[in-house]
N, C-alpha and C positions, 0 to 999 in steps of 0.2 A: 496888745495882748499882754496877756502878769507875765511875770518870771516863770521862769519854772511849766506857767502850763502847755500842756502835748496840743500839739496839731490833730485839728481832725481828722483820725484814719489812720494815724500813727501806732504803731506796734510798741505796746510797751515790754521792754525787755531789763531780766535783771543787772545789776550792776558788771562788769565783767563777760558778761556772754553776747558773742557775737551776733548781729541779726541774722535770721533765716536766711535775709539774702546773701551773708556769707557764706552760707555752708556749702562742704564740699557735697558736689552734685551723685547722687544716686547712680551706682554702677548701671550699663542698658541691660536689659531683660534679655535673654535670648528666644530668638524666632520662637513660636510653639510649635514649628512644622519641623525645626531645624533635626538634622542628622542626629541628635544625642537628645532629643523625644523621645516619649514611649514610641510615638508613631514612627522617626524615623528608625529606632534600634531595630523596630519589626521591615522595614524595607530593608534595612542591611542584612538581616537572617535572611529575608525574601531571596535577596540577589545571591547573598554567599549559598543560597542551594541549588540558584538558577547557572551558577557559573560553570558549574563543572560539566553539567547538560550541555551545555551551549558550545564549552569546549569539547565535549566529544563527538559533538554533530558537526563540527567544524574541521575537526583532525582526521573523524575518519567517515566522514560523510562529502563535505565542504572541501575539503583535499584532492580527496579521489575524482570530485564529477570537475575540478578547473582543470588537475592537472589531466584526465580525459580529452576534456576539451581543447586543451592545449595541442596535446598528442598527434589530434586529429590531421594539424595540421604540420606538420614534424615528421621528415623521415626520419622514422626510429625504429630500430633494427636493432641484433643482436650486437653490431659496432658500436654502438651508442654505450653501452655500458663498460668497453675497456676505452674509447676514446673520451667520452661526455659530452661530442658534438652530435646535435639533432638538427640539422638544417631546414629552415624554415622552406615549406613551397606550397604555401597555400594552399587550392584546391583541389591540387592535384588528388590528394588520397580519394575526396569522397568522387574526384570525374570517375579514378578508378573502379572502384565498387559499384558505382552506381550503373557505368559501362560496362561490369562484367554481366556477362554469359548467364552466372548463376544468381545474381541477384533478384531477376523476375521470378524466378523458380522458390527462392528464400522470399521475397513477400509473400505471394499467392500459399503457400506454406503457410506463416507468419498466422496471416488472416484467416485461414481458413482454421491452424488450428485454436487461434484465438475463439472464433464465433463458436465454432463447435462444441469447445471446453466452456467456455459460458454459459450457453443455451441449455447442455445437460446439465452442469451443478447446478444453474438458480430455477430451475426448473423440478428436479429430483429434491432437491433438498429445501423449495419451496413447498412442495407436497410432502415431504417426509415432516416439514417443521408443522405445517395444519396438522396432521396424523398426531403429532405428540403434546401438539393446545389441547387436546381432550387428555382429561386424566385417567388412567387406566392402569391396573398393578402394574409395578414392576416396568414403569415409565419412565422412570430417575436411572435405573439401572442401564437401560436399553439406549438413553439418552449418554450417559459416561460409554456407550462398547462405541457409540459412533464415533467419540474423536478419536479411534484408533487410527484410523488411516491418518492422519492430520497430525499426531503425534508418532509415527513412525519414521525417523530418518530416512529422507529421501532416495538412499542408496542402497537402504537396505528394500522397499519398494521399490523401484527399480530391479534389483538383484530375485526379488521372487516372483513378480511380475514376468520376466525375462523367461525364468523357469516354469511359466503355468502357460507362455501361448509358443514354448517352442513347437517347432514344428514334427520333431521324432517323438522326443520323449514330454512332452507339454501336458498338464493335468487337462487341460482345456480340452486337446484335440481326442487324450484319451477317454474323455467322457461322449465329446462327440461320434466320436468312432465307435463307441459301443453302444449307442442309442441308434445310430445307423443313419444321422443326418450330413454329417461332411467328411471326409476323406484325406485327413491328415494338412489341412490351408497352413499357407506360410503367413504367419499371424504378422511377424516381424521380418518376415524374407521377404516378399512379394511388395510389387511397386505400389498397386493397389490397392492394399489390406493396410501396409504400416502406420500409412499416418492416422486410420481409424483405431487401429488399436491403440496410438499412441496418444489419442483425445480419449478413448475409453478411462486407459489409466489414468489419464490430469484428472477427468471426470472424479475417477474414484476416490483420489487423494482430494478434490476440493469439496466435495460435499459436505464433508462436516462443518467446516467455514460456512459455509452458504445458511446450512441449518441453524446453527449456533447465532449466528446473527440475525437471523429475519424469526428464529423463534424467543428472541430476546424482545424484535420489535414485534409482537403478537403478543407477547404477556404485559406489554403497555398500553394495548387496546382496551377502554374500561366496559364490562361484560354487559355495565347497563345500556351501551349501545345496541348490542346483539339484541336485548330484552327489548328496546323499543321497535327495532326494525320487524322483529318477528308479530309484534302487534300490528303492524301495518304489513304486513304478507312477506316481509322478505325475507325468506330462510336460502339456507344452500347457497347455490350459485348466488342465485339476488345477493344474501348477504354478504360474500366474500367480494363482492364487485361497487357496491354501494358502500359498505362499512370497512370491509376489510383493507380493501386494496390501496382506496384513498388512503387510510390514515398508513397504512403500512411504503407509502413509494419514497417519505426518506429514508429510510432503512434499506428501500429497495436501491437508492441511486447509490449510497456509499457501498453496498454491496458491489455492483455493475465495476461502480468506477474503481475500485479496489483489486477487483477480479482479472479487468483489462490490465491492470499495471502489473498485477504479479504473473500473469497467463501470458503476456506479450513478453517477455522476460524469460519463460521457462529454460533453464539448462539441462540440468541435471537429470532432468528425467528421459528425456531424449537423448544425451551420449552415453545412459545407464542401459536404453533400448535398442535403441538402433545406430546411435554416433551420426545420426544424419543420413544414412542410408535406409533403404538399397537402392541406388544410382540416385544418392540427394533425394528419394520420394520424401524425406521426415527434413528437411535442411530449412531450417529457420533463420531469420537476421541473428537473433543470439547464437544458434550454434555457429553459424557461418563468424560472427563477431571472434569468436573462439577459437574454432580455428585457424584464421588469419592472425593472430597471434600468439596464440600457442602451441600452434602444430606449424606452421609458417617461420614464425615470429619475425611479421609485418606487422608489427606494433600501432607504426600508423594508418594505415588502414583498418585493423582492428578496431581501434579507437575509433576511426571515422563511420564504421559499422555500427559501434554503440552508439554513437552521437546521435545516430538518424534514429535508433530505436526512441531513447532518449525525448527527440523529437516528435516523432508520431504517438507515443504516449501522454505527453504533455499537451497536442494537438487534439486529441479524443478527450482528455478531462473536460478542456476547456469547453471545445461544443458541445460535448455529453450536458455537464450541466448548466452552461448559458440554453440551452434548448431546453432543459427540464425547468428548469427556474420561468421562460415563458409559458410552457404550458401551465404552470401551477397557477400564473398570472390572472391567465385568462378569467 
């Protein structure tokens, strides 16, 4: 080979400057996914608006149902609070409740007034939500006077409620008395009558929920269905059973299941009416939960009353919709 000439393949490079292969190597690139992306800056907005949610379903949601749970099993008493001891005795609480006297009387209650108040809102307020799928004047109007009941403070219904079925002076009985059908009924005194009147009222306060939802899932229904069914005969009934009902029953189970959870729970409308009387006729797991701890204060036992409510509404979600999920199957 001459002097002087390059190897083949050889880099020629000026006199003084280093070969490429010397050079210092290229800083790394950061991830494209990494935290200081566009994408990841928008995750960290995501989380910093998810966090504060999370902590308050935790504090005052997430809190309240462990340390419940706890309770249940904890004599806890009005000692507990100057001592700080709550002595653990397992099952005792719920043997207790579950063996008292008045707990068959608080289910049979519970349930009845659960189905009862069900059956009238999704019923009532399913008919009143068809009545207002048709447009007609002053439908928008008539539609905002319903969520009165629903946007009324529970105490203040309750409170006039109380005043319209007493039994002397009751707007109710003096209307009946004057048309000449009943004779002064103990609406909220008699063993017999309370707990109807006391589903009457749930009734009244849940309708507009009921309506407001299932007429929400009817103006999702698109009108060119009606328009074909009615070419093929189906109007009326036909239509609401064929077109309606199918596409309207998710709407109908988050209703149901919603209704049980808040309806199995009622307080305040029943110790605003009756406080669980006349002789426990109105006495539910929740008021009984209540007063075992606030009129008592058998904390644990209390607790151990809610735990079960707790329970058997968790127990009805679950079959409610694993049973509707099969039939939909089908």
């Amino acid at each position: 080979m001459a002097d002087g000439a390059r190897p083949a393949g050889a880099v020629a490079t000026a006199p003084g400057r280093p070969l490429a292969s010397d050079a210092a190597p290229a800083p790394p690139k950061a991830p494209a996914g990494g935290w200081w992306s566009p994408r990841g800056r928008e995750r960290m907005l995501q989380l910093a608006f998810l966090v504060p949610a999370v902590a308050y379903l935790l504090l005052f949601f997430g809190y309240p149902v462990v340390q419940n749970a706890l309770m249940g099993f904890q004599e806890y008493t009005t000692r507990t609070f100057y001592t700080g001891e709550a002595p653990f005795v397992g099952l005792a609480n719920y043997v207790t409740v579950l063996s008292s006297g008045l707990f068959g009387t608080a289910l049979l209650n519970t349930v009845l007034f659960t189905v009862g108040s069900i059956a009238g809102q999704f019923v009532i307020g399913l008919g009143i939500a068809l009545f207002f799928h048709r447009r007609f004047p002053l439908s928008g109007v008539l539609r905002s006077l319903l969520l009165m009941p629903w946007l009324i403070p529970l105490i203040v219904s309750g409170a006039v409620w109380r005043w319209i079925l007493d039994q002397d002076n009751g707007a109710l009985n003096r209307f009946l008395g004057g048309i000449g059908v009943a004779d002064n009924p103990g609406w909220l005194t008699s063993t017999s009558l309370a707990l109807i009147a006391v589903i009457g009222v749930n009734i009244w306060i849940g309708i507009p929920f009921n309506t407001t939802i299932l007429y929400g899932g009817l103006q999702d229904i698109p009108q060119d269905l009606y328009e074909a069914a009615a070419l093929d005969g189906a109007t009326g009934w036909r239509a609401f059973r064929h077109v309606t009902w199918p596409l309207l029953r998710p709407v109908v189970n988050v209703v149901l299941v919603l209704g049980v959870v808040y309806t199995i729970k009622v307080l305040d409308i029943i110790l605003g009416l009756t406080d669980g009387g006349p002789a426990n006729a109105t006495q539910t797991i929740a008021t009984q939960a209540y007063h075992l701890s606030f009129q008592e204060f058998r904390f644990g036992e209390g607790a151990a009353m809610g735990n079960i409510l707790i329970i058997i509404s968790l127990v009805f979600a679950i079959l409610y919709l694993r049973a509707n999920r099969r039939a939909l199957a089908r």
